[in-house]
Backbone of each chain as ProteinMPNN parsed JSONL, in Angstrom:
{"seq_chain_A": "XXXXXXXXXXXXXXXXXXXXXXXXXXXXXXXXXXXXXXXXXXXXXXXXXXXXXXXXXXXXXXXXXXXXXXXX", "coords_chain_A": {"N_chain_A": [[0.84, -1.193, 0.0], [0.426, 1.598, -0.835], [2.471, 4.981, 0.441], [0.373, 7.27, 1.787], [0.928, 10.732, 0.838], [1.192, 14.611, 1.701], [-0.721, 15.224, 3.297], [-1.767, 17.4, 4.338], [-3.418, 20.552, 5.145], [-3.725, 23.821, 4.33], [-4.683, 27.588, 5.345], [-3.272, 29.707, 5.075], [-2.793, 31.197, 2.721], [-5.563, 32.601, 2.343], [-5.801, 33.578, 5.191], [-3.435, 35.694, 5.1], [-4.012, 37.334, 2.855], [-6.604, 38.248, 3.769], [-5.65, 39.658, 6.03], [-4.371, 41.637, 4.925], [-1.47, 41.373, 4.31], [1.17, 40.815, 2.135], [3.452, 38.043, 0.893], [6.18, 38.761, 1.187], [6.061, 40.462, 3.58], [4.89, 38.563, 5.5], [6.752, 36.841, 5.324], [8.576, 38.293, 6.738], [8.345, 38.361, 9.334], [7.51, 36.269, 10.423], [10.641, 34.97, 10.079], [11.498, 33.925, 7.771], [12.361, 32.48, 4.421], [10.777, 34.188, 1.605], [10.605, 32.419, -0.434], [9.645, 29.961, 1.372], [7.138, 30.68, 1.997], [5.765, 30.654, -0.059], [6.259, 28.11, -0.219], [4.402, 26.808, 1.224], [2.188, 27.587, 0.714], [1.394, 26.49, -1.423], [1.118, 24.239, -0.391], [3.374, 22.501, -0.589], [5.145, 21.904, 1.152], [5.839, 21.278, 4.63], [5.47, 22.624, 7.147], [7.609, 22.684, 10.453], [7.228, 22.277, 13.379], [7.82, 24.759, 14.99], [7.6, 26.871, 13.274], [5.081, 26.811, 12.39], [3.579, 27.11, 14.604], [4.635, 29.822, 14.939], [3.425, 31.654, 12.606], [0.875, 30.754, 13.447], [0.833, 32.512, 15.488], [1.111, 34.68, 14.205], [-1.344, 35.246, 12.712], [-3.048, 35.133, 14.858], [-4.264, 33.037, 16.032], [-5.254, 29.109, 16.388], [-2.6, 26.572, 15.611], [-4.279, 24.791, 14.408], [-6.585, 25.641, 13.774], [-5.184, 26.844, 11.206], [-3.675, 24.869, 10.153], [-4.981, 22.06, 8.169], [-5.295, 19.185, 8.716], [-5.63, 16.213, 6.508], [-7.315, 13.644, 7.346], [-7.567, 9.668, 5.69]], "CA_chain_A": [[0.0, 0.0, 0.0], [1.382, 3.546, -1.062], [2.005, 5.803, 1.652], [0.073, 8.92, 1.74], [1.418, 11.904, 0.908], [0.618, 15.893, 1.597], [-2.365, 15.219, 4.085], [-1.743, 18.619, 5.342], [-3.895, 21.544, 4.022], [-3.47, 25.294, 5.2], [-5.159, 28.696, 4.906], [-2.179, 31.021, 4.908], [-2.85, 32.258, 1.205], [-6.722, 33.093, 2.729], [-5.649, 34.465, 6.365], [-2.896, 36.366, 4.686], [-5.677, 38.073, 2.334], [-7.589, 38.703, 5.04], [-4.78, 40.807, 7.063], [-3.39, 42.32, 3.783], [-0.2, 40.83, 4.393], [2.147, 39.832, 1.403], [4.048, 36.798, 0.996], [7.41, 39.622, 2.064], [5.654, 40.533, 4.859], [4.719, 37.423, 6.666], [8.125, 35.774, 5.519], [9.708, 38.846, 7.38], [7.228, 38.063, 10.194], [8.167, 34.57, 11.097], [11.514, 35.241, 9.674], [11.744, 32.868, 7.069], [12.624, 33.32, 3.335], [9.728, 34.434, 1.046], [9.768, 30.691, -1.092], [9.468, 28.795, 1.87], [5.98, 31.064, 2.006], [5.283, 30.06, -1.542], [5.74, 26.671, -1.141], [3.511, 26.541, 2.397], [1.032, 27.895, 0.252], [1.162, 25.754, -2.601], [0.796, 22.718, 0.245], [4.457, 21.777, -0.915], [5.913, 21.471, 2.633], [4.791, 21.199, 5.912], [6.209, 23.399, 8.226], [7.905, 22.48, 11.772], [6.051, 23.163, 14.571], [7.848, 26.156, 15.526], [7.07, 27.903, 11.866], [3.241, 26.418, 12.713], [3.337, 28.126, 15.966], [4.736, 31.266, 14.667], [2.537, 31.913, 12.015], [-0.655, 31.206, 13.993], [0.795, 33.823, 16.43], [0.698, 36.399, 13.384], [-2.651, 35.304, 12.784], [-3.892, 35.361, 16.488], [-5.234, 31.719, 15.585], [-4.17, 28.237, 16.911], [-2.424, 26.113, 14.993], [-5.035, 23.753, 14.332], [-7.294, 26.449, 12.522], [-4.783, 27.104, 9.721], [-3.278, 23.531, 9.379], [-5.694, 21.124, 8.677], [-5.182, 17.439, 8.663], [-6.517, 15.59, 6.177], [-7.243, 12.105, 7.494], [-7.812, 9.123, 4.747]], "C_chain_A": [[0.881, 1.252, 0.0], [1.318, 4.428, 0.4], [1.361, 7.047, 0.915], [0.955, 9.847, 1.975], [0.894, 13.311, 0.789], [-1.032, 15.555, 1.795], [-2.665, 16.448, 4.783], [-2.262, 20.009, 4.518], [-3.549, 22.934, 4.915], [-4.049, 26.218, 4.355], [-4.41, 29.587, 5.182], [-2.58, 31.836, 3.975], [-4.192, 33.098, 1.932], [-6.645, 33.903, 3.678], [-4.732, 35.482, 5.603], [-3.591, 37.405, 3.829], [-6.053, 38.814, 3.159], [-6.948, 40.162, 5.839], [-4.064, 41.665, 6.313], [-2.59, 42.047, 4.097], [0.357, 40.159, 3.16], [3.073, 39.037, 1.805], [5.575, 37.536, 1.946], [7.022, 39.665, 3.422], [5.68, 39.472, 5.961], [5.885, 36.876, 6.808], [9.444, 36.491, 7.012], [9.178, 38.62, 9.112], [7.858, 36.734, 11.023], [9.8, 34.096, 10.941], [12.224, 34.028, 9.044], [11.95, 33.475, 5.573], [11.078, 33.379, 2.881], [9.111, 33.014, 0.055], [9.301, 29.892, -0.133], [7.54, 29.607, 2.489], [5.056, 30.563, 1.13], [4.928, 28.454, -1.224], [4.668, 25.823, 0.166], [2.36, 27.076, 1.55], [0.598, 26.83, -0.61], [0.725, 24.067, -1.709], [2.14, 21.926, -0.674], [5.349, 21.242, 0.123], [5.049, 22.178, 4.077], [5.897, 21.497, 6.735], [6.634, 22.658, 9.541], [7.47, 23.261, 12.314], [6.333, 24.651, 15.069], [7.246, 27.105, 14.55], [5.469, 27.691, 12.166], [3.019, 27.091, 13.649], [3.423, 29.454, 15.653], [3.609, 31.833, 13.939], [0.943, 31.84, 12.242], [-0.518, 32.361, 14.7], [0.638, 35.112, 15.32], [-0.568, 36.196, 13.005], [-4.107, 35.567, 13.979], [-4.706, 33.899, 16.67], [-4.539, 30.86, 16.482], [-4.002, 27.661, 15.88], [-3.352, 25.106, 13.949], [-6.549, 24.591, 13.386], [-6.906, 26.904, 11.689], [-4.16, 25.979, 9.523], [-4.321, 22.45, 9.375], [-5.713, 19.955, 8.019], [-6.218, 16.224, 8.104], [-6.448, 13.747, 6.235], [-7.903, 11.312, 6.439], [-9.428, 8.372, 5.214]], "O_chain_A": [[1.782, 1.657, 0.735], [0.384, 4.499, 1.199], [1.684, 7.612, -0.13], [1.662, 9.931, 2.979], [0.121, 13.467, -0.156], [-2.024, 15.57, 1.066], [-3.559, 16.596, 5.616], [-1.701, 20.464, 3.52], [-3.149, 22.912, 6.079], [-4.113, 26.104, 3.131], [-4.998, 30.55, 5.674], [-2.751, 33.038, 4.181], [-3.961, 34.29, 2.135], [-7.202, 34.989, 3.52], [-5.444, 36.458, 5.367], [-3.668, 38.505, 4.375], [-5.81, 40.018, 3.236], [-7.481, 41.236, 6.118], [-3.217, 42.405, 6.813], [-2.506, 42.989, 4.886], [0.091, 38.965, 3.03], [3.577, 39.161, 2.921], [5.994, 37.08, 3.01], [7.564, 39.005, 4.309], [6.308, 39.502, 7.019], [6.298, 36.443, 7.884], [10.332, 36.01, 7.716], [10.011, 38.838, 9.992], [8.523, 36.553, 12.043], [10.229, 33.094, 11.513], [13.142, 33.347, 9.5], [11.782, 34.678, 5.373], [10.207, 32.802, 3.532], [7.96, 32.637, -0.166], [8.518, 29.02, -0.511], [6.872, 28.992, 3.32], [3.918, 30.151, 1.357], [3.989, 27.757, -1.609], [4.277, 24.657, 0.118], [1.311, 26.754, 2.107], [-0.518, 26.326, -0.494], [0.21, 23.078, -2.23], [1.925, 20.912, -1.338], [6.141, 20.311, -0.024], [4.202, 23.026, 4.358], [6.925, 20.861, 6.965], [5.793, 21.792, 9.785], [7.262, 24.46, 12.127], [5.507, 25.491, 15.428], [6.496, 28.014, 14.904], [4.745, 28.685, 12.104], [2.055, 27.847, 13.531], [2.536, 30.251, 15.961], [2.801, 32.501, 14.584], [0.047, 32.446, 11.655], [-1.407, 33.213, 14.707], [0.163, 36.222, 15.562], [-1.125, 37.291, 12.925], [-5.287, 35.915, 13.981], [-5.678, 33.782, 17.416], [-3.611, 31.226, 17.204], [-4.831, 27.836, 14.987], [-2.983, 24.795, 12.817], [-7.281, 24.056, 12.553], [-7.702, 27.53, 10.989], [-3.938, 25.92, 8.314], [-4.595, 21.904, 10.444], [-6.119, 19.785, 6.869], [-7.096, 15.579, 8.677], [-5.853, 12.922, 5.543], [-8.883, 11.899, 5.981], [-10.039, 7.67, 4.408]]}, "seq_chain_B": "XXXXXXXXXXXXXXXXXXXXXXXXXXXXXXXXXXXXXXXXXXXXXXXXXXXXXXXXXXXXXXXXXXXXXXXXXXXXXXXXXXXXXXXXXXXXXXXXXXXXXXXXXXXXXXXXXXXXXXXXXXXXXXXXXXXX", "coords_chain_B": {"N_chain_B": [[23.168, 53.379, 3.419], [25.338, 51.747, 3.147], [24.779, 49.518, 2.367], [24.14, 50.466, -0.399], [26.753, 50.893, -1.345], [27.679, 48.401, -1.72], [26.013, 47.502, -3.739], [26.58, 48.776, -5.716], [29.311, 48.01, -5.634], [29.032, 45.457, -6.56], [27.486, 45.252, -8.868], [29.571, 46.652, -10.495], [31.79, 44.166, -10.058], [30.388, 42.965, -11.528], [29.898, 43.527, -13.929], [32.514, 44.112, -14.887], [33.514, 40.816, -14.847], [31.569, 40.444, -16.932], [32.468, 41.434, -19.569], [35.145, 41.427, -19.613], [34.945, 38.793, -19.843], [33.766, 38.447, -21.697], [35.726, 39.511, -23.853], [37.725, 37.437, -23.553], [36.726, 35.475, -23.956], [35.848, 36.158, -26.9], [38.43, 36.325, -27.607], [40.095, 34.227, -27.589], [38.254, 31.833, -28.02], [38.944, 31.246, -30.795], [41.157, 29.977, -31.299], [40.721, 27.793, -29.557], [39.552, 24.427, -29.397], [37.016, 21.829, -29.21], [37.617, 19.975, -26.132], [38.711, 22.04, -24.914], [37.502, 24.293, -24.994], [34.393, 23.38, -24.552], [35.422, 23.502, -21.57], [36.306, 26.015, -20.73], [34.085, 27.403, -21.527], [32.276, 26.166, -19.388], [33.412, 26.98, -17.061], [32.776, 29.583, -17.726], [29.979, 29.698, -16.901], [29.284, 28.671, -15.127], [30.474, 30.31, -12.928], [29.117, 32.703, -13.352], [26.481, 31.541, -13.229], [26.817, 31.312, -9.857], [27.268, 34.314, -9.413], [24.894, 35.238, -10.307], [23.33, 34.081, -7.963], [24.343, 34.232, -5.623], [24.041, 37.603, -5.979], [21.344, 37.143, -5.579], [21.2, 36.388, -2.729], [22.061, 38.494, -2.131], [19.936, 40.429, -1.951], [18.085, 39.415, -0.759], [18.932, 39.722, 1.581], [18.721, 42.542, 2.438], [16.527, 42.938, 2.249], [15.559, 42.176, 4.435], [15.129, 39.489, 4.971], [16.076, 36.442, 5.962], [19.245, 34.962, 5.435], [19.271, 31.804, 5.13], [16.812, 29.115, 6.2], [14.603, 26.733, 7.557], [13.476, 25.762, 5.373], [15.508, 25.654, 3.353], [17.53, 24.926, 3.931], [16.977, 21.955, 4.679], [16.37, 21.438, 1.464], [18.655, 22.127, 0.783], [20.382, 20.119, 2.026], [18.991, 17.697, 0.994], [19.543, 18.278, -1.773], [22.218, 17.977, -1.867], [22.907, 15.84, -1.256], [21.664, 14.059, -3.354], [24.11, 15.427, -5.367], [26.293, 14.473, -4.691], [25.544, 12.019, -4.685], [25.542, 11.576, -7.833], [27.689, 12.698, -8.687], [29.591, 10.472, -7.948], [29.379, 8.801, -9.538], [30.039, 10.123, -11.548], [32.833, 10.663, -11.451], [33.467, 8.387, -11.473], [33.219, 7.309, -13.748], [34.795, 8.953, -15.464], [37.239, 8.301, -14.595], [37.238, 5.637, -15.314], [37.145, 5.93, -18.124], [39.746, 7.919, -18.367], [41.708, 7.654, -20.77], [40.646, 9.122, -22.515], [41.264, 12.067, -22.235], [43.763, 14.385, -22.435], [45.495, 15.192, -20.714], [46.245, 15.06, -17.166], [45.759, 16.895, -15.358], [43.672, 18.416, -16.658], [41.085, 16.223, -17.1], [41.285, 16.054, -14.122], [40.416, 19.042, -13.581], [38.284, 19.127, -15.384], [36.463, 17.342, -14.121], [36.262, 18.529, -11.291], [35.298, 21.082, -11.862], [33.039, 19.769, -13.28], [31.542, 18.617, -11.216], [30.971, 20.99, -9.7], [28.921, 21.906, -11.326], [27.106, 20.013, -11.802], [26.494, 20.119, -8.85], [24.677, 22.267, -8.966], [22.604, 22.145, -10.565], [21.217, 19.973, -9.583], [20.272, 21.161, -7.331], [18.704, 23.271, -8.241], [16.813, 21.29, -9.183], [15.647, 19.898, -7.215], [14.885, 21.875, -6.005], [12.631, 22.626, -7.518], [11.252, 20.474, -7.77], [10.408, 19.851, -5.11], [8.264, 18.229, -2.919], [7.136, 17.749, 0.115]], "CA_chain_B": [[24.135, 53.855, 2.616], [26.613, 50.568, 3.413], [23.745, 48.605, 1.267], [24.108, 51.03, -1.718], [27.726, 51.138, -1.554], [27.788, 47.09, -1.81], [25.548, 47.36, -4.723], [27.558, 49.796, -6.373], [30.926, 47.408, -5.956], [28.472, 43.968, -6.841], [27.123, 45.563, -10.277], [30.946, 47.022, -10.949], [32.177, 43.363, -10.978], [29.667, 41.787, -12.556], [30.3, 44.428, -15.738], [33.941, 43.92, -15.157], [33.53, 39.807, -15.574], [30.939, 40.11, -17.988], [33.324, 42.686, -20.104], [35.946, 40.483, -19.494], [34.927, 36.909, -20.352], [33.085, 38.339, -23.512], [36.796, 39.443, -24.337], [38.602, 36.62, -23.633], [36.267, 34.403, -25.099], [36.243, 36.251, -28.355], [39.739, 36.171, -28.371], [40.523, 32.625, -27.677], [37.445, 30.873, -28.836], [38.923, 30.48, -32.391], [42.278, 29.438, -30.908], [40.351, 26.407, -28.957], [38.154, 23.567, -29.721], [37.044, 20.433, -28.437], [37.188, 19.737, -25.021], [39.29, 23.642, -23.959], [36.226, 25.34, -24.981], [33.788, 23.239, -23.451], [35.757, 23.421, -20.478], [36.018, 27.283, -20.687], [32.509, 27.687, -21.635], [31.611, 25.614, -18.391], [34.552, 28.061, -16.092], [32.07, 31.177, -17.494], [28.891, 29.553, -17.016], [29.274, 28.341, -13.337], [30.551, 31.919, -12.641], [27.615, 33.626, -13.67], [25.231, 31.148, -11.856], [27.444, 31.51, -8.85], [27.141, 35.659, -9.197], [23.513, 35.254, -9.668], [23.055, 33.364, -6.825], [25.145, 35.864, -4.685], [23.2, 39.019, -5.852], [19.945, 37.284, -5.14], [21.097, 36.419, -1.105], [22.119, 39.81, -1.514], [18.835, 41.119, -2.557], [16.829, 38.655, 0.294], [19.52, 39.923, 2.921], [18.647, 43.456, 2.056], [15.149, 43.01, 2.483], [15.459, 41.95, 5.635], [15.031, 37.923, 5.086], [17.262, 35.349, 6.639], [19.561, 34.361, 4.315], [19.084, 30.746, 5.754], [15.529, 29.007, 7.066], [13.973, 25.803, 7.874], [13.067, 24.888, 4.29], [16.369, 26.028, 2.418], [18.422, 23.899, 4.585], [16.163, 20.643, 3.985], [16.53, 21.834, -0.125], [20.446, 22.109, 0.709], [21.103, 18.413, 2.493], [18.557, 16.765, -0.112], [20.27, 18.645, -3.158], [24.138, 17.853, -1.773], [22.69, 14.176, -1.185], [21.886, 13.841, -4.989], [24.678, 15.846, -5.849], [27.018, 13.639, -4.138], [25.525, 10.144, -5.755], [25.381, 11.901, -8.896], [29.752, 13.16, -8.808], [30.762, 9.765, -7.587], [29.002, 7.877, -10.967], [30.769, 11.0, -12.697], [34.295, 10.203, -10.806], [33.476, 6.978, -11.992], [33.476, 7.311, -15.439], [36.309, 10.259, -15.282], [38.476, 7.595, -14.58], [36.946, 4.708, -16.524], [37.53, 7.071, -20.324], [40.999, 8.345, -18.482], [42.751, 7.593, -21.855], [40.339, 9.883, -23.796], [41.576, 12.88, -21.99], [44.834, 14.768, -22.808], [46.528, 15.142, -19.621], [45.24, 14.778, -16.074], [45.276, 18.52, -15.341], [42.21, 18.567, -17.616], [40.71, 16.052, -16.166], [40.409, 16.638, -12.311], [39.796, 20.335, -13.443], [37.077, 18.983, -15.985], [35.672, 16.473, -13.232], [35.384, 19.328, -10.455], [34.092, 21.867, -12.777], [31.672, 19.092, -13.673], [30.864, 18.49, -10.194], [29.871, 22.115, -9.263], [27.696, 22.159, -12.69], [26.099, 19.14, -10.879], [26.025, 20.439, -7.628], [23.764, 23.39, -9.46], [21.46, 21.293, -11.171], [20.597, 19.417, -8.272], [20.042, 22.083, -6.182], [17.616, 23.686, -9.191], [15.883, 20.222, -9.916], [15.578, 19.8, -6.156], [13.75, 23.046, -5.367], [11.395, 22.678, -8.5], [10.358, 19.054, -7.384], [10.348, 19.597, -3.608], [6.975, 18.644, -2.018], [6.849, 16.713, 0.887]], "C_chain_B": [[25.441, 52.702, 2.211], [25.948, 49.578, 2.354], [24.148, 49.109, -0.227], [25.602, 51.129, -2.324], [28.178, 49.625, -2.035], [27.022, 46.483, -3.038], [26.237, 47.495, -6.071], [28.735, 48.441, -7.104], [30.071, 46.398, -6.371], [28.391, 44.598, -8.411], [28.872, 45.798, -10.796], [31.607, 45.792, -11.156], [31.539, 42.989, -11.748], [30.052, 42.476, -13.958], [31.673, 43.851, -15.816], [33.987, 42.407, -15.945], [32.553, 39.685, -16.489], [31.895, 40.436, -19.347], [34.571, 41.736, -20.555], [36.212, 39.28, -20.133], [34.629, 37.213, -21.61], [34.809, 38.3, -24.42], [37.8, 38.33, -24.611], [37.954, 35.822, -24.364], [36.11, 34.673, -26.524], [37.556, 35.882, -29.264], [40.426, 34.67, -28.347], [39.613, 31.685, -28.33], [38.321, 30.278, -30.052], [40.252, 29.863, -32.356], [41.599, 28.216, -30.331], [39.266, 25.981, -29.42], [37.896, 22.536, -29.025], [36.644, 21.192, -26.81], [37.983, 21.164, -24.241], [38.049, 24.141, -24.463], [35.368, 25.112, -24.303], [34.653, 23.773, -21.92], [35.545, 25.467, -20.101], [34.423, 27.796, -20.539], [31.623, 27.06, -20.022], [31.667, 26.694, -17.347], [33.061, 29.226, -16.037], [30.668, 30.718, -16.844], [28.376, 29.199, -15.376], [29.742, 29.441, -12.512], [29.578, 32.815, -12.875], [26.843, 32.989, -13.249], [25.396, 31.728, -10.257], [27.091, 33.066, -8.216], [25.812, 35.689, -9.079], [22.767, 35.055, -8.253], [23.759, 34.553, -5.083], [24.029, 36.966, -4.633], [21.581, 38.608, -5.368], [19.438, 36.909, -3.474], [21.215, 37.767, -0.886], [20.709, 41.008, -1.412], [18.058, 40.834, -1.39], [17.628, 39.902, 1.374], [19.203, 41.636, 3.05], [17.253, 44.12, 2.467], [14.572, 42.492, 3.795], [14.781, 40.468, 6.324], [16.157, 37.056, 5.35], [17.909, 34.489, 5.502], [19.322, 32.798, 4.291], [17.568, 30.133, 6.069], [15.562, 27.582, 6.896], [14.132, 24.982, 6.335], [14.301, 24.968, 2.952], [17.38, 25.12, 2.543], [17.894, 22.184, 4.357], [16.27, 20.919, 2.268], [18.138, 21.93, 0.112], [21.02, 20.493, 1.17], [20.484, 17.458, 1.259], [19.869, 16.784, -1.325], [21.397, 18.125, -3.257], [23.737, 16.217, -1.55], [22.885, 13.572, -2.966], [22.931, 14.454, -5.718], [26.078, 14.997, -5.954], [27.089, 12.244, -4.711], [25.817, 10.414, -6.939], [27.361, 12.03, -9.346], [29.938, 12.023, -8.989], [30.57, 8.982, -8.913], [29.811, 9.076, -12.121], [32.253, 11.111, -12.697], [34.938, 8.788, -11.859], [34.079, 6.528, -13.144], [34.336, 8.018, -16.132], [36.792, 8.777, -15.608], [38.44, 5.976, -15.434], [37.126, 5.012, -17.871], [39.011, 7.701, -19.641], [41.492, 8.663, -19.527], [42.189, 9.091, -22.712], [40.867, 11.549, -23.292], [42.823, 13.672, -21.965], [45.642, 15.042, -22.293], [45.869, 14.977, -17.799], [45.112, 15.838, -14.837], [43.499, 18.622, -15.785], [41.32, 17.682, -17.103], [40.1, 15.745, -14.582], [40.093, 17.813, -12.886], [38.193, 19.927, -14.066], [35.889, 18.279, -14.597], [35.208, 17.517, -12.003], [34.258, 20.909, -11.095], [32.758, 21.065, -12.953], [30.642, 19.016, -12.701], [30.427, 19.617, -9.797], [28.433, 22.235, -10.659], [26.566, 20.675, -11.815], [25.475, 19.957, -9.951], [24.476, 21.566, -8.444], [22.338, 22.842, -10.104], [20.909, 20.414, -10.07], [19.835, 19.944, -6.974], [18.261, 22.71, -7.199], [16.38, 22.826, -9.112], [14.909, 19.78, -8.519], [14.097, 20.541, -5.438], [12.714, 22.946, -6.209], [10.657, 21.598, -8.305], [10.071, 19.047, -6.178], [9.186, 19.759, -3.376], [6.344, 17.217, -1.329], [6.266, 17.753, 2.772]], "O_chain_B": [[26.241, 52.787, 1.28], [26.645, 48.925, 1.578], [24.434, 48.31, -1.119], [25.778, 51.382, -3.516], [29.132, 49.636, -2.812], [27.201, 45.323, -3.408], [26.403, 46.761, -7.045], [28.954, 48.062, -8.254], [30.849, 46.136, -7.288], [29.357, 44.352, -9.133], [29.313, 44.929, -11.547], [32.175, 45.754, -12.247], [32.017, 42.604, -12.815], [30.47, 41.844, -14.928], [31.969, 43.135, -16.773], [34.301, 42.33, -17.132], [32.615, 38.582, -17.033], [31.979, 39.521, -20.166], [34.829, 41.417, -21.715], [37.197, 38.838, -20.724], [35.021, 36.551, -22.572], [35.128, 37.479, -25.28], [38.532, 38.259, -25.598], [38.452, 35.394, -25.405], [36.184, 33.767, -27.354], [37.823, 35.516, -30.409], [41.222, 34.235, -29.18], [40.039, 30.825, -29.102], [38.405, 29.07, -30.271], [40.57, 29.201, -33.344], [42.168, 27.262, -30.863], [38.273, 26.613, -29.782], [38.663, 22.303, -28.091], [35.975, 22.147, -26.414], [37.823, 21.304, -23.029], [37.605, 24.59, -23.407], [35.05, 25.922, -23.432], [34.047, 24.647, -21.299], [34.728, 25.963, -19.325], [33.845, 28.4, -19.636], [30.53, 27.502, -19.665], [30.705, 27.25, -16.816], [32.454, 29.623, -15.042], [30.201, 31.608, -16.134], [27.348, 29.465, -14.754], [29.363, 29.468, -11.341], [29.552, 33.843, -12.197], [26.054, 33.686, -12.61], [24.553, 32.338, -9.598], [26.754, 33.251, -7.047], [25.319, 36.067, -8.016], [21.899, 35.721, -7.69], [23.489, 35.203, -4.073], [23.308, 37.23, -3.671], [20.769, 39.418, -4.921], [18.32, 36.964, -2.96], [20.752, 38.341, 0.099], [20.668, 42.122, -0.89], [17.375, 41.735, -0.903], [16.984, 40.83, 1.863], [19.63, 42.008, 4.143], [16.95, 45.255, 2.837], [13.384, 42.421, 4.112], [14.247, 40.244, 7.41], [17.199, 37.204, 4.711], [17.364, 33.611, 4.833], [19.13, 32.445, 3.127], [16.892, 31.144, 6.258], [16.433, 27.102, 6.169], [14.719, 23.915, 6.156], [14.105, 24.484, 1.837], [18.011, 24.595, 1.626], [18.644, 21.361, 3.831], [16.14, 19.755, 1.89], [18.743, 21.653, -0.923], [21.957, 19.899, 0.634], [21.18, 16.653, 0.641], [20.702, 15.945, -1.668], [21.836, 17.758, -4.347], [24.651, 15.433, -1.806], [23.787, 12.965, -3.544], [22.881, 14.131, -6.905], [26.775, 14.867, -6.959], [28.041, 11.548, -5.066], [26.474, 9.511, -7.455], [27.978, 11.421, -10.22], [30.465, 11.814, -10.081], [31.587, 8.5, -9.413], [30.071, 8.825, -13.298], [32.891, 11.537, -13.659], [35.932, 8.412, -12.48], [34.992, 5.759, -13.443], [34.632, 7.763, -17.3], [36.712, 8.233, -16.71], [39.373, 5.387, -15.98], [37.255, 4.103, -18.691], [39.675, 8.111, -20.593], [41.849, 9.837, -19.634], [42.897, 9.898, -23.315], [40.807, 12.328, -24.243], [43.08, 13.552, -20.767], [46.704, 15.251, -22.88], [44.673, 14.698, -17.715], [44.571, 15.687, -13.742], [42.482, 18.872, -15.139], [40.475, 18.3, -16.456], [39.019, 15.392, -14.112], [38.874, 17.821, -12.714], [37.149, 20.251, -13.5], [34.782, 18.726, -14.294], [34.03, 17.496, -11.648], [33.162, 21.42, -10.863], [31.636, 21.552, -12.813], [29.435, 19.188, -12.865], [29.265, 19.512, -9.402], [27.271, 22.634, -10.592], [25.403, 20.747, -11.417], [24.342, 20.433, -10.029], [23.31, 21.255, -8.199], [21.209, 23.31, -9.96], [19.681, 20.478, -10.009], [19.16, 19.447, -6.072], [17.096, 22.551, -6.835], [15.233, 23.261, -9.009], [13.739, 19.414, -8.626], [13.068, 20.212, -4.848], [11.643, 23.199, -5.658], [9.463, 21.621, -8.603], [9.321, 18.11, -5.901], [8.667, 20.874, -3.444], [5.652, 16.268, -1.7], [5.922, 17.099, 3.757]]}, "name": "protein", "num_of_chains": 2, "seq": "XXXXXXXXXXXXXXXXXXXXXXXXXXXXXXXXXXXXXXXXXXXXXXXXXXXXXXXXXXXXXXXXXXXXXXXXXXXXXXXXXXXXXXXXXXXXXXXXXXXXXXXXXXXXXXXXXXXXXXXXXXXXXXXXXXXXXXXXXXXXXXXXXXXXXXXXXXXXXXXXXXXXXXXXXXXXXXXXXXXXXXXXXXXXXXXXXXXXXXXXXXXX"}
């Protein structure tokens, strides 16, 4: 049986919207580069918990309302 | 002002080796063939990725992004992983064709030239496929 891969969805692109915040912005925010924004958007990588933590703190959210776990 | 002054001297070489290589390579090209041109042609070509690659940490670092993060470093151990299997099958075969090469100056220089032209492509092919 194949493993599953990229069960992990996120609303960054949407919260980010929301707070007018560009991709610069937030990257300078959590202080990460601006692709590794891109490719959290695109659902290309799945952040470590601290980047998950951070980025709910610029949202005011918990983690668990912008990553969400899609079980099979 | 320390930013603009670092711009200043970055653009000033890049004209200089652009300026430069166009010269030399006009003037030697028709003096070399074969495997000194490739090899030259590689020298300029991994120098101008190299500068790219420079001016565009210099550009992040500027903007007040970490030249470094979480997901650049996972895209740097993958990339030097495949870069690494990829050399030693290119070591390999260096020294398996030995004969066809004209002295052995040429190639170790050809073989590590080759290997940063790897390393670069791996790193490229790396970041464009990465999604885990």
């Amino acid at each position: 049986m194949p493993l599953p891969t990229n069960l992990m969805n996120n609303r960054i692109k949407e919260l980010r919207a929301r707070h007018n915040l560009t991709q610069l912005d937030l990257a300078k925010m959590v202080d990460v580069r601006r692709e590794t924004i891109v490719f959290l958007e695109k659902n290309k990588y799945n952040p470590s918990l601290k980047l998950a933590y951070d980025i709910a703190a610029v949202f005011k959210l918990t983690i668990e309302e912008i990553f969400i776990f899609k079980e099979n | 002002m320390k930013i603009r002054r670092k711009t200043i001297m970055m653009t000033s070489i890049l004209i200089m080796v652009l300026i430069w290589g166009f010269i030399i390579f006009t003037n030697v090209s028709s003096a070399m063939e074969g495997l000194d041109l490739f090899i030259f042609t590689l020298i300029i070509l991994i120098a101008v990725i190299a500068l790219i690659q420079a001016l565009k940490t210099d550009k992040d670092e500027k903007a007040g992004l970490p030249a470094d993060d979480e997901l650049s470093t996972r895209i740097k151990y993958k990339s030097g992983y495949y870069a690494f299997l990829v050399s030693m099958y290119m070591w390999l075969f260096i020294f398996l064709f030995n004969d066809k090469f004209p002295d052995n100056e040429t190639m170790l220089g050809g073989g590590i030239l080759l290997s940063a032209l790897i390393s670069f492509i791996a790193k490229y092919a790396v970041t464009h496929k990465f999604n885990e």
